[in-house]
C-alpha positions as CSV (number, residue, x, y, z in Angstrom):
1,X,117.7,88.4,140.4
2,X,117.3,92.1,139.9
3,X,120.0,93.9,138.4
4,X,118.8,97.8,137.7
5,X,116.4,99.2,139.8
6,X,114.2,101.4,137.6
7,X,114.3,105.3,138.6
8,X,112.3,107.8,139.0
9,X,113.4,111.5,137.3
10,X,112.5,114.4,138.3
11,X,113.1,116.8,135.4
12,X,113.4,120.4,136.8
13,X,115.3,123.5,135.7
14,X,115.2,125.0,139.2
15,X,117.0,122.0,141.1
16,X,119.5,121.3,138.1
17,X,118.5,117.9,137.8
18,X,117.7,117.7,134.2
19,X,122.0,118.4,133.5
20,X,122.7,115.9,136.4
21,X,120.3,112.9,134.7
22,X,122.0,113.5,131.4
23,X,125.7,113.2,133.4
24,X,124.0,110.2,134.6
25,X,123.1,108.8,130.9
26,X,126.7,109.6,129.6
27,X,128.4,108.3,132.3
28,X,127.0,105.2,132.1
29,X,126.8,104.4,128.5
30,X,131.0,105.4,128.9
31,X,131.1,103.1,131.3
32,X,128.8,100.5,129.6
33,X,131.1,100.7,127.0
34,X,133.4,98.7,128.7
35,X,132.3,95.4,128.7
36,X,136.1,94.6,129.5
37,X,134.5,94.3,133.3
38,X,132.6,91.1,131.9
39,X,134.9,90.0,129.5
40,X,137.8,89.5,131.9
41,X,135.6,87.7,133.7
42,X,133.8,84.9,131.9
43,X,137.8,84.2,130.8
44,X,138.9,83.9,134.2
45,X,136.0,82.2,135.1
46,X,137.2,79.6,132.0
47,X,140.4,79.1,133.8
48,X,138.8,78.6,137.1
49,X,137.2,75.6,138.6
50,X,134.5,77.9,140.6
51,X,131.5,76.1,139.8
52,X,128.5,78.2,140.8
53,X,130.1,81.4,138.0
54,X,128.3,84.9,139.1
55,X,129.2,88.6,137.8
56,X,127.1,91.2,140.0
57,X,126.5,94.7,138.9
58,X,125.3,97.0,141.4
59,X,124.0,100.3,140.0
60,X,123.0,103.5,142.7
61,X,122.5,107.3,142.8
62,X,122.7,109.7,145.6
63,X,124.9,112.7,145.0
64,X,127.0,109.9,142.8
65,X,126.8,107.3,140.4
66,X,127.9,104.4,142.0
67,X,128.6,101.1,140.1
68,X,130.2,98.4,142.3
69,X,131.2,95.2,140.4
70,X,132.1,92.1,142.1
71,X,132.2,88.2,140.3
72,X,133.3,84.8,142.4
73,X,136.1,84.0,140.1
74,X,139.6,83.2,141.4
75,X,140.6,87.0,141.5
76,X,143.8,88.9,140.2
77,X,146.7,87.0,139.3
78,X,149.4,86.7,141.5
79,X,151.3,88.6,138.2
80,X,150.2,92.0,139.9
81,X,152.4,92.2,143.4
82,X,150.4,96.2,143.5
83,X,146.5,95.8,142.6
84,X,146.1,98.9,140.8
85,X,148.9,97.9,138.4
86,X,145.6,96.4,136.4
87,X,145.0,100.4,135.7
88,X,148.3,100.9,134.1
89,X,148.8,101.1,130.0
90,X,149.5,97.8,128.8
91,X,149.1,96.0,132.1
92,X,147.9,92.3,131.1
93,X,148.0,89.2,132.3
94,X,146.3,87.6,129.1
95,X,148.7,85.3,127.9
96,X,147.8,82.0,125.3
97,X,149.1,78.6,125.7
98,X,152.3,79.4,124.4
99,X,153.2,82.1,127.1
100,X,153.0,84.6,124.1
101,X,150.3,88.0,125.3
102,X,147.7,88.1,123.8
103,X,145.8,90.8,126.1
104,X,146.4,95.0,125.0
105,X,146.5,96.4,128.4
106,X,144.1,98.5,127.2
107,X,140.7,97.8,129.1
108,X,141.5,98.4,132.6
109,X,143.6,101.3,131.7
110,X,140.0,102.7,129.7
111,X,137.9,102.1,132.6
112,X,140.2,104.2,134.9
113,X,140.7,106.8,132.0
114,X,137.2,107.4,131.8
115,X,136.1,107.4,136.3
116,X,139.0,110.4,136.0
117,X,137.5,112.1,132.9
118,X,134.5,112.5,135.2
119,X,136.4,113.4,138.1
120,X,135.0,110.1,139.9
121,X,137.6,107.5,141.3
122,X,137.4,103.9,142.1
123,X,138.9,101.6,144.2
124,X,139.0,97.4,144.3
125,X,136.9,96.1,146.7
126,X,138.4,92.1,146.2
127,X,141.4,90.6,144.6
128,X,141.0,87.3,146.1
129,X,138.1,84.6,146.1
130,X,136.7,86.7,143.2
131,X,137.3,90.8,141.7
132,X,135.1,93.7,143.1
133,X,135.6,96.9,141.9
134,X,133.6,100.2,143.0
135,X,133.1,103.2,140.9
136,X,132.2,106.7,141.9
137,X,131.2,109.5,139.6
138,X,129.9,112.8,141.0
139,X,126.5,113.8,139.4
């Protein structure tokens, strides 16, 4: 399965696409950054009994970045009655076998923190049967 199409860049002074490609590279190594995505989950996934595990990462360009994000896990827990809650500071639902947290809040919360920084937004696409998340930065 292909994950990143390669692209081809134009660099030209005239159409400003030089400042928009290196938007593009920032951006995305921000967002690379946060591996959270993955993380949470391959440990869903542990607690799961889906069988055939997938995490797909969608990558496209128009006028945006667009990174959509979707794995067949069991989706949010039933913890968050509002969805979003997952963006809040020191929203988990990372707990160990004792019931004591062992999750910081902090990933989600990042991931939002840095769609804003850009002036992008993002919305979840599934919280059932699986997580999808899409991201939108402006170029």
């Amino acid at each position: 399965m292909k994950v990143l199409n390669s692209y081809k860049i134009c660099l030209s002074k005239k159409t400003g696409i030089l400042c928009g490609f290196y938007k593009f590279l920032n951006v995305l190594f921000e967002i690379a950054q946060q591996v959270n995505l993955i993380i949470n989950s391959i440990e869903a996934f542990s607690k799961s009994s889906t069988k055939n595990r997938k995490i797909r990462i969608e990558l496209k360009t128009n006028e945006n970045l667009v990174v959509n994000y979707l794995d067949n896990g069991d989706g949010l827990d039933n913890k968050f009655k509002n969805p979003y809650e997952i963006f809040t500071l020191g929203s988990t639902s990372k707990y160990d076998q004792f019931g004591n947290v062992i999750g910081t809040g902090l990933g989600m919360y990042i991931i939002a923190s840095t769609v804003r920084e850009y002036n992008g937004d993002y919305k979840l696409t599934q919280i059932q049967n699986g997580f999808g998340l899409e991201i939108r930065i402006p170029l």
